[in-house]
Each structure stands twice: as C-alpha cells, then as structure tokens.
C-alpha positions as CSV (number, residue, x, y, z in Angstrom):
1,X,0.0,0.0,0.0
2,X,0.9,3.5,0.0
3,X,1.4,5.5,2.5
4,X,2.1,9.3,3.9
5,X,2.7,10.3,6.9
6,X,2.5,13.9,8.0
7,X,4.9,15.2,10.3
8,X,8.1,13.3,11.4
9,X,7.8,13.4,15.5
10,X,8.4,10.8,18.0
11,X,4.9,9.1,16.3
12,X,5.4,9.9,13.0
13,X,9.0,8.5,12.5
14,X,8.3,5.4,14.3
15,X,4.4,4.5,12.3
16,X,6.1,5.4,9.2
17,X,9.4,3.5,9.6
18,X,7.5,0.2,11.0
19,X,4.8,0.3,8.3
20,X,7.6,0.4,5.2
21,X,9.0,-2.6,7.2
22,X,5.9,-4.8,6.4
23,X,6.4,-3.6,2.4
24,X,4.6,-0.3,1.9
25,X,5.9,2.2,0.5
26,X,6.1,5.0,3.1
27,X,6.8,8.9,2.2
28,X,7.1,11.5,5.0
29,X,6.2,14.9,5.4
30,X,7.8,17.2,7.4
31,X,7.8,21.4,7.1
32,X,11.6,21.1,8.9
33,X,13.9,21.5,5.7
34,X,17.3,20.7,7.7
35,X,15.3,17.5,9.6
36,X,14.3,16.2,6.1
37,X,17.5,16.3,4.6
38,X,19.1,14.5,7.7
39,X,16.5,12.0,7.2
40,X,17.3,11.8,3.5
41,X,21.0,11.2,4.4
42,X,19.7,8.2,6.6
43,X,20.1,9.9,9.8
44,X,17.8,8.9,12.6
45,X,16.4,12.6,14.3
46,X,15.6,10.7,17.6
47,X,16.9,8.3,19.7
48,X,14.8,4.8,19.8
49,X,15.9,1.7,20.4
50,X,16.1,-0.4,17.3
51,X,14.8,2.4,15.0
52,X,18.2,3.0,13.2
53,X,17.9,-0.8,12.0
54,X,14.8,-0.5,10.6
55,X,15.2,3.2,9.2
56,X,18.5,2.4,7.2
57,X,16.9,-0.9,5.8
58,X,13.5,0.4,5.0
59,X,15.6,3.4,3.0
60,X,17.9,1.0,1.1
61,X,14.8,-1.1,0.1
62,X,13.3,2.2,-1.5
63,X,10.2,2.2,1.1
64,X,10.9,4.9,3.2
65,X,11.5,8.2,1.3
66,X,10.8,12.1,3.1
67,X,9.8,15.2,1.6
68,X,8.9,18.8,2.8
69,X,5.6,18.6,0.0
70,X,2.4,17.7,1.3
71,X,1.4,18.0,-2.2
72,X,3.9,15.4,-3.0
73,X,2.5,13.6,0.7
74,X,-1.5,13.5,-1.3
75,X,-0.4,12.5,-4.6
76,X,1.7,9.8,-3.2
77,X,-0.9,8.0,-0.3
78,X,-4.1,6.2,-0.2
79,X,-3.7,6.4,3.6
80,X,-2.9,9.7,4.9
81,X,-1.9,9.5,8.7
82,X,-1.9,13.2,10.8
83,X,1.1,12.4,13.3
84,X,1.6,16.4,14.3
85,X,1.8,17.9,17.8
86,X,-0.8,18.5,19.5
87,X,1.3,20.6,22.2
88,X,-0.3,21.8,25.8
89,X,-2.2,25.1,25.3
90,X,-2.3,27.5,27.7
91,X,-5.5,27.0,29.9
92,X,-4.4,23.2,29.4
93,X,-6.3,21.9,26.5
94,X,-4.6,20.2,23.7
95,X,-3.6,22.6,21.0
96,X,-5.0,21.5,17.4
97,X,-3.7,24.5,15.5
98,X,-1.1,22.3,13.5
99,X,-3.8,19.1,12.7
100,X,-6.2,22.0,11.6
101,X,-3.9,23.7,9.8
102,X,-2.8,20.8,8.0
103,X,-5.8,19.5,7.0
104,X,-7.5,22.6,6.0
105,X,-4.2,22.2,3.3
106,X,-5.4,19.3,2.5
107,X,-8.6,20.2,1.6
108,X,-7.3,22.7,-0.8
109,X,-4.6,20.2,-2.6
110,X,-6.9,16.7,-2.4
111,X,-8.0,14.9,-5.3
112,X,-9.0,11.9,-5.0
113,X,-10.2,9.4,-2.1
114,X,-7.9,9.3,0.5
115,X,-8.4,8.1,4.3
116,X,-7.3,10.9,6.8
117,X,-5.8,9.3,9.7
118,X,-5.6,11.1,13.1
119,X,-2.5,9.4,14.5
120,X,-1.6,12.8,16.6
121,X,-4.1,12.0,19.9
122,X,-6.6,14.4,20.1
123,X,-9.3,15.4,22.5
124,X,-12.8,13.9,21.7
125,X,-14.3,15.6,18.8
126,X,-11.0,16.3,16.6
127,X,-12.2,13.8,13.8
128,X,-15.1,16.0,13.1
129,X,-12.9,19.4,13.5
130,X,-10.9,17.6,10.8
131,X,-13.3,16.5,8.8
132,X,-14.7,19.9,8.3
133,X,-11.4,21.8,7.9
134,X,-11.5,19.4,5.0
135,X,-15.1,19.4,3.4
136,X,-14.5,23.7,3.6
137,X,-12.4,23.1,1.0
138,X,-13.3,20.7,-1.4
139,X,-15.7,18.2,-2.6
140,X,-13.5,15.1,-3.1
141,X,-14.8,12.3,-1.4
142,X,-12.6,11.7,1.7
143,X,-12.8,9.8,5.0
144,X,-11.5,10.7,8.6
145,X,-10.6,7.6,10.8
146,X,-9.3,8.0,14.4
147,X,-6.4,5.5,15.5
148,X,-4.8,6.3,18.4
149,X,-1.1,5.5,19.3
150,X,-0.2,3.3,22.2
151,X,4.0,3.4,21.9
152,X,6.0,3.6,25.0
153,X,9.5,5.8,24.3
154,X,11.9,3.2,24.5
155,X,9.8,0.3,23.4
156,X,8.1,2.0,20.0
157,X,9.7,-0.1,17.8
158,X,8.3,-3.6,19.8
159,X,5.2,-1.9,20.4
160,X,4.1,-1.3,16.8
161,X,5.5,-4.3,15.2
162,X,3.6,-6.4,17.8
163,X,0.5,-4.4,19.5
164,X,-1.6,-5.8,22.3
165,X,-4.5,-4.1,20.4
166,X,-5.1,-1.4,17.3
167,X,-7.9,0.8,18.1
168,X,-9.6,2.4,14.9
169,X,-12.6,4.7,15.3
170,X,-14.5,4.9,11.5
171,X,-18.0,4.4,10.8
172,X,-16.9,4.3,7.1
173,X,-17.1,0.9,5.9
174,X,-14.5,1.7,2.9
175,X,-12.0,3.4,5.2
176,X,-12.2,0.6,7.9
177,X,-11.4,-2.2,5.0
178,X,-7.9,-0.2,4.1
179,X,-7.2,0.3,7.8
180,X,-7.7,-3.7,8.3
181,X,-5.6,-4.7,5.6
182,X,-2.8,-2.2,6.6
183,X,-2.5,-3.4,9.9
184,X,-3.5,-7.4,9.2
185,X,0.4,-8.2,9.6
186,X,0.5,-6.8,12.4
187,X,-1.7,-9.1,14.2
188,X,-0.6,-12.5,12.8
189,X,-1.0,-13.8,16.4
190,X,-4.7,-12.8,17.2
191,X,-4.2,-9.5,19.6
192,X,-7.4,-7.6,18.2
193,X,-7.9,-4.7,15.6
194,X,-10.9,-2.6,17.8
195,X,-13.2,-0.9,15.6
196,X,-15.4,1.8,17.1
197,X,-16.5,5.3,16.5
198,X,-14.7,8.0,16.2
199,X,-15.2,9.8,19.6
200,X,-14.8,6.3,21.5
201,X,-11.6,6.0,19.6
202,X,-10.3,9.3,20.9
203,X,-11.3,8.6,24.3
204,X,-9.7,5.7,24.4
205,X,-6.3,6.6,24.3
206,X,-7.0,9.7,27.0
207,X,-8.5,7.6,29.8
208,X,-5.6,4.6,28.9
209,X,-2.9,7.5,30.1
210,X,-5.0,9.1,32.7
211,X,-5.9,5.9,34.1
212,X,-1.7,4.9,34.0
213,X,-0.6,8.7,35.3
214,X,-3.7,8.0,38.4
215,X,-2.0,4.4,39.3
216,X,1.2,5.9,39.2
217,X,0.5,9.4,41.5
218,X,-1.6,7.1,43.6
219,X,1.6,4.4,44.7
220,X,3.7,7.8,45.0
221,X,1.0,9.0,47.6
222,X,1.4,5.4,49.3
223,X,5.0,6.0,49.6
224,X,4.9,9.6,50.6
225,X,2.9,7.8,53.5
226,X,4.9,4.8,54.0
227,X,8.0,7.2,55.3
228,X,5.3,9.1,57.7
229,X,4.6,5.6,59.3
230,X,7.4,3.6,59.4
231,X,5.8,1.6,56.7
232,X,8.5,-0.2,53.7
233,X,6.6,0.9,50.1
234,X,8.6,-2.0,48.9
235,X,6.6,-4.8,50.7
236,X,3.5,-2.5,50.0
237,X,4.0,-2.5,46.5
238,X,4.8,-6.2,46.2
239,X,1.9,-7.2,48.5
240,X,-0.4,-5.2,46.2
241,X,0.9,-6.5,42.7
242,X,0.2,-10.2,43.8
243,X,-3.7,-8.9,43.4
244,X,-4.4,-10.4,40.0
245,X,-7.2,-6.8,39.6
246,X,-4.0,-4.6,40.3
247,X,-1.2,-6.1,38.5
248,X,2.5,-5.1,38.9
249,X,3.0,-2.7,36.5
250,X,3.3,0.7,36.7
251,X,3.3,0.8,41.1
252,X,7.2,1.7,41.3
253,X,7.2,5.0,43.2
254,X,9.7,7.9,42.1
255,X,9.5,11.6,41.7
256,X,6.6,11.9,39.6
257,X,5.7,11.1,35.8
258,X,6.9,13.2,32.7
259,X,7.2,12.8,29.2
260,X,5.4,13.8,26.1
261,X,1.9,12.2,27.0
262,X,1.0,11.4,30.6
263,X,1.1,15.6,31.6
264,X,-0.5,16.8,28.6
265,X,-2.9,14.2,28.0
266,X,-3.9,14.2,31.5
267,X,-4.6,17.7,31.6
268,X,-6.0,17.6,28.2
269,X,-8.9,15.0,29.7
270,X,-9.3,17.3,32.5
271,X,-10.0,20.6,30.7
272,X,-12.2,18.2,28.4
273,X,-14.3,17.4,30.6
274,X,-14.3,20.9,32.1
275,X,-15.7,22.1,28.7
276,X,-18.2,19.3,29.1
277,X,-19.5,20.7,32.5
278,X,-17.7,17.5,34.1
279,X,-15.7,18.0,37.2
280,X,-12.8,14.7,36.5
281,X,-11.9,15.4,40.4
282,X,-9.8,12.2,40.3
283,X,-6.9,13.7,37.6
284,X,-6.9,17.2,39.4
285,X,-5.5,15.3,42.0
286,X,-3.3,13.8,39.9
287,X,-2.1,16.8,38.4
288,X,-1.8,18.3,41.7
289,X,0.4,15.3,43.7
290,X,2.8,14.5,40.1
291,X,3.7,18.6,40.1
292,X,4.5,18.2,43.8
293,X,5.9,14.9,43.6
294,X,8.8,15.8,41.3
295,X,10.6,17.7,43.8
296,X,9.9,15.8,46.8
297,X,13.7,15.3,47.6
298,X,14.3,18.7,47.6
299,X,13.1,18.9,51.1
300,X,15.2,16.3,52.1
301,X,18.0,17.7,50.4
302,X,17.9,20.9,51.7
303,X,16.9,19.5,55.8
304,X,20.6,17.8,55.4
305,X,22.5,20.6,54.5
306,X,20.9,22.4,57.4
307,X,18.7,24.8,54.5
308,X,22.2,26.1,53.0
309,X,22.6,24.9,49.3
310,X,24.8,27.5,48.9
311,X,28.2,26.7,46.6
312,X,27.3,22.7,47.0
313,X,28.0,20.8,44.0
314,X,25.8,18.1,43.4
315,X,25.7,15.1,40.4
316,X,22.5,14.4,38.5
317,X,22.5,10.7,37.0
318,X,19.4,10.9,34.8
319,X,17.8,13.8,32.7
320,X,15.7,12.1,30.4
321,X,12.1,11.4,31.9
322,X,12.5,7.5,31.4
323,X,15.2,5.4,30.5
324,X,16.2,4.2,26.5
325,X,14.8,7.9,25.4
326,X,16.7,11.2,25.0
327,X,13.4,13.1,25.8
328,X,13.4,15.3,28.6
329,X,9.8,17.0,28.1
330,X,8.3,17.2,32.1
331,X,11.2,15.1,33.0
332,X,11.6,15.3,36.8
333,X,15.1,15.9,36.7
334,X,14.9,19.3,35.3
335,X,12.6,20.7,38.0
336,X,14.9,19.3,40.2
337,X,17.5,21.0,38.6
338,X,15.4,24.2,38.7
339,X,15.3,24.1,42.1
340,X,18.7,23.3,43.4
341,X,19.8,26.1,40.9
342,X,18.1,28.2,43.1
343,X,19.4,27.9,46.2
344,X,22.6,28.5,44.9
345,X,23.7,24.9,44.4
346,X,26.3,24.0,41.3
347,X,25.0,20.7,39.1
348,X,26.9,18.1,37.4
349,X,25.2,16.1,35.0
350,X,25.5,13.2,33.4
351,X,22.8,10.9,31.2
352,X,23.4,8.7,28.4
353,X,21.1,10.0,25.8
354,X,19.7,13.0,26.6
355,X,22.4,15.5,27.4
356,X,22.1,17.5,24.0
357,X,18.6,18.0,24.9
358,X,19.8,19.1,28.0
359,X,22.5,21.6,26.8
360,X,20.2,23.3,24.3
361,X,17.9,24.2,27.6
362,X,20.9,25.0,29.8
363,X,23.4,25.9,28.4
364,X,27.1,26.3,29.8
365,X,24.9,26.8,33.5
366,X,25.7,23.1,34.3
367,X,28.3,21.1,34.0
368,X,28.2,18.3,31.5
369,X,30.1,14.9,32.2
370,X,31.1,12.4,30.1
371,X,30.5,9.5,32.1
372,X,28.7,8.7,35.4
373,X,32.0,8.4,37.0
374,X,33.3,12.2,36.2
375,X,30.1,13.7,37.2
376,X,30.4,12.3,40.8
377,X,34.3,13.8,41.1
378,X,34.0,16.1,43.9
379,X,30.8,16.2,44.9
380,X,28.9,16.9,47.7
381,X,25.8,14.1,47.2
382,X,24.3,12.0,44.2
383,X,20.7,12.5,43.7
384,X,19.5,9.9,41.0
385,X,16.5,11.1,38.4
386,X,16.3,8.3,35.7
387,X,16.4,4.2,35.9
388,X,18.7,3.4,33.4
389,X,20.5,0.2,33.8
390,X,23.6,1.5,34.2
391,X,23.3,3.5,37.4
392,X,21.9,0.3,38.9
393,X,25.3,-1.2,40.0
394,X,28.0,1.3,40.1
395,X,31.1,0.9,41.6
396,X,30.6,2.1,45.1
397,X,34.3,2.2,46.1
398,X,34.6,4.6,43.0
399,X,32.0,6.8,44.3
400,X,33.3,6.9,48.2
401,X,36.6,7.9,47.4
402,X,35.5,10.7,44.8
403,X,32.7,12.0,46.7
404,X,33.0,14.6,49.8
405,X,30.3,12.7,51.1
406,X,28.8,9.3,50.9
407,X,25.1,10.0,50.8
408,X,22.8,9.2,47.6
409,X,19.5,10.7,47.2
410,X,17.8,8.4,44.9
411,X,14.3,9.3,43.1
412,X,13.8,5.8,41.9
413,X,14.8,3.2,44.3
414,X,17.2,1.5,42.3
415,X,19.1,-0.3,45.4
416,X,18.1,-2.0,48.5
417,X,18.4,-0.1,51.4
418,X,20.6,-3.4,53.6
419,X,23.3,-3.4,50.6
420,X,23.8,-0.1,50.2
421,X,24.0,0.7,54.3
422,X,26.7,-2.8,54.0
423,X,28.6,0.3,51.4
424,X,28.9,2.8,53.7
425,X,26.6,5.4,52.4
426,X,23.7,7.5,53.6
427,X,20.9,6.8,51.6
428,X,17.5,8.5,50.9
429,X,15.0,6.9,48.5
430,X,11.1,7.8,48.2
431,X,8.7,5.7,50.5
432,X,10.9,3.8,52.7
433,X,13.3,4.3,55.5
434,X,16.3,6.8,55.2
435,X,20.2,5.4,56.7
C-alpha cells in the first residue's frame, strides 16, 4: 500500500518506519527543511531503540523516502496519517492548531479518495474538526478515521511491530477495510484490531494515560505515607501487585511522571471534561500530587544541609524522563534542577542519551560529564533522576573515594536499602526508611 505520513515526530517516524517494514511504500512529510534532509541522508532525528535498524533498511529497500511537499505527501498515499503535535495550550487543552492547519491544506490540494488518519491524539471531537477543515475546502470524497497511538519511548519499535491491540474509530465501511488490511500483519498472532466510532476512539487513548498517570501518582502518595509511618513501600508494592485486579505494573514509586503524553494528555482530559460541564476530580488530584511529587527530595535535600545549598556541587544521573529515550519534556530531573539552581547549588550532570537535549535548555549553566563516574568527582551528594541500567550497580568504592560525602538521594529506588547501608553510604529513596 501506499502511505504518507505527515509530520516526522516521536509518532510519525516510528508508524512510518514500522509500516515500510511490512512492504509499503512509506513517504514522510515534514515542514523542517534541515530534519528532512538528515532523514534523506539516513540519519535517525531521535533516539529509539532499534529504529536505526529499521530506518536504514526500509531506506535501502526504496520504502521509506521524506519530503517537505504535502502536495507530494497527497499524490503519493491512499492512507494519509496526521502524526503532528498537539502541544499543551495555555489554559491546558490540547492545542489542534497544526492538525487543523494541515488538514484545512489538504482540503485545498486533495483529489482523489484518501483516508485521513488522526495518528496525533486528540481530544474527543477532533475527527469531526478535521473532517470539516477538509469538506470547507473541497468536494472530493474523503474519510477521517481516528487511530490512536499506544508506543512507550523506549519500546516504539516492539510496540508497533507487535501491539496488544489497534484501536480504529471509523463508521466508514471503505476506510475501515484499508485500515484492516494495513494493519493485518500486524496481528498475525490474534491480539485484536478494535473498531469503534470516532469519539470512542479518541477517548480511548486519553482515559488509557490518565488511568496509568492516576495508578502511578496514587503508589507515590502510598510511599509519601509509608515514610510518615514507618511503613516499607517495597513490601507495600509487592503485597499489592500479587492482586491479580491490580497487577504489577506501573506501582514503582519515584519523583513523579513526565514525558510527552502522561502531563499533557492528562490535563487535556481534564479541561475536556471541564468544557463538558464534568468535574474529572480524580486527575486534578493527579495533576496536583505529580507537580509536587517531582521535587519531593528537595526537602530532604535541603533539611541535610541544614537549609544552605549554597556553593554545594551536586551530580544528577538521569535527565531524560524515562530510560532508552533522549526526551526530557516534564522530565523530573529538570525541576529538580530548577530548584537546586536556586538555592545556589552547582549541578553536574551526566545521562546517556539525553544530554544535547539538556545543553540546548541550559546551556554552559551546568556542568556536562562524560560518564557517570566524572560527574560524581568532587561532589557533595548524588541524587539519581532516571532508571537506566547503568546507574543500577555502580562501583561504590569509586564513588566513596570521589565524593565529599557518601550520601545518595535516589528518586527511583534502584538499590536496596541493607546493601547499600553494608557500602557505607547515607541513603534516601522515596517511600521507605532513610540510613
């Protein structure tokens, strides 16, 4: 099949590149003149694990072509997917400008059938914004089909090639038929293609996020607790995972989700239902606890050092919001940073993706490292933003005799508390008892 995909993002990169891997011929759109022509010379504009792989074959096979012409993008698809931002507007609704404006373009270029694909995710009712921005235009025949994304940064690449489910919101029997045989390889080993209406479709992917970003703030409350009681949110989180209704997933407590979809879509939902006169009270609170919950070791931080951050020098491991991404949108780390910066505190930073990102923000205010072992030289503490598998066992001699003092503050809880008091450090982690 044919296919064009509008905008190269996080989503659009990652749909386009996976769907030229099952044989379609794949050409994406992208207004960025200097991002095209990096793509053009096969260089990957984000980092994703496995992407490169698939990028530089799909390119050498002739499937995977980019171009700045959405002309080009509606002469060349029978499928057209929208995969644009939909960034956080001010009064927290999602901002549609850039789907609008696109397909209003459309409209004006179209001519023939096509399927308009909202990949971008959208508050309920974008389908039909689209669809009208479109019929203004023109009189071609045309359909608009919502089907929402479900990638997690750092597993995009496993999650598309082999989804637990494809959700596509159409009531157009002719666009549901394409969208069925485009994604039939896909789901070779019977995880379902969901078809539904458009608005369902939207929703769908909203209350999957909200409901994630709720399980999550919820275990960070339970550990914010735990420390006021005595209790261990280790045992608590184990003892509640075992419950077949819960599960395991997604009950590690930290410093608070980020990233380029639990924040935005959460508040998105909220001032949704706002708009709808309904009050979502639960993801207020969410919204609320995560904003706090991302500097909830600053308290600690600063009660050690008897409230005097001043001209301390402390090492960030971790900038990106998760591990195996280089995004740092709403990542913890850089309110964390915010805050120590503050009070007068220097930074040392170290992450193994994400420190471009980082420098274009900062600039020459922190001090980059260029391993996890020179950011700790001379420091007064370690405070630990990201999980990546690296910072999991470090050489704890290395750190001692580097450090001014042995004391970690660690925002994800990557070491048990009896191995690293047997190391000789003070520790402070989130939800369980500080040595």
């Amino acid at each position: 099949m044919k296919i064009s995909v509008i905008g190269t993002g996080y989503v659009g990169l990652v749909t386009g590149t996976c769907l030229a891997e099952t044989g379609n011929e794949v050409l994406c759109i992208d207004i960025d003149t200097n991002k095209v022509k990096q793509m053009q010379d096969g260089k990957v504009p984000i980092y994703e694990p496995h992407l490169d792989v698939l990028f530089e074959r799909n390119i050498k096979a002739n499937r995977l072509k980019f171009s700045t012409s959405l002309t080009e993008g509606l002469d060349h698809g029978d499928i057209i997917f929208l995969a644009l931002p939909t960034p956080e507007d001010d009064d927290g609704s999602a901002d549609l400008s850039y789907v609008l404006g696109v397909a209003k373009e459309i409209g004006k270029y179209i001519k023939d059938y096509k399927v308009i694909v909202d990949k971008s995710t959208v508050p309920v009712g974008t389908s039909d914004k689209v669809r009208a921005a479109i019929s203004n235009e023109t009189d071609v025949e045309f359909d608009v089909v919502s089907n929402p994304e479900f990638l997690r940064e750092g597993f995009a690449v496993d999650d598309f090639l082999k989804p637990e489910r494809i959700v596509i919101g159409s009531n157009s029997e002719r666009a549901t038929k394409l969208m069925n045989k485009l994604y039939k390889p896909f789901v070779r080993s019977g995880n379902p293609i969901l078809i539904m209406d458009e608005r369902s479709a939207e929703l769908t992917k909203y209350a999957a996020n909200s409901f994630l970003a709720a399980k999550i703030t919820f275990m960070n409350e339970i550990a914010n607790f735990c420390e006021k009681v005595g209790a261990n949110v280790d045992m608590v989180r184990i003892g509640m995972g075992t419950d077949s209704r819960i599960g395991k997933r997604f009950l590690f407590p930290g410093i608070g989700y980020g990233g380029s979809c639990f924040p935005k879509d959460v508040k998105a939902l909220y001032k949704s239902g706002k708009e709808s006169n309904h009050d979502f009270e639960i993801l207020s609170s969410v919204i609320k606890v995560n904003s706090k919950q991302k500097t909830i070791l600053i308290p600690k931080i600063v009660s050690h050092y008897n409230d005097d951050l001043e001209g301390k020098t402390f090492a960030i491991w971790g900038l990106a919001f998760k591990p195996e991404t280089d995004d740092i949108r709403e990542a913890p780390a850089l309110y964390m940073i915010d805050e120590l910066m503050k009070r007068g505190a220097k930074i040392n930073v170290f992450d193994p993706e994400a420190m471009p990102n980082v420098k274009r923000k900062y600039g020459d205010k922190l001090n980059y490292s260029d391993n996890m072992y020179d950011a700790i030289m001379g420091v007064d503490a370690l405070i630990i933003c990201t999980e990546w598998s690296i910072f999991r066992t470090p050489d704890f001699s290395k750190l001692k005799e580097n450090m001014v003092e042995s004391i970690i503050f660690d925002g994800r809880n990557l070491y048990d508390i009896n191995d690293i008091k047997n190391e000789g450090f003070n520790y402070v982690s989130i939800g369980r008892k500080s040595i």
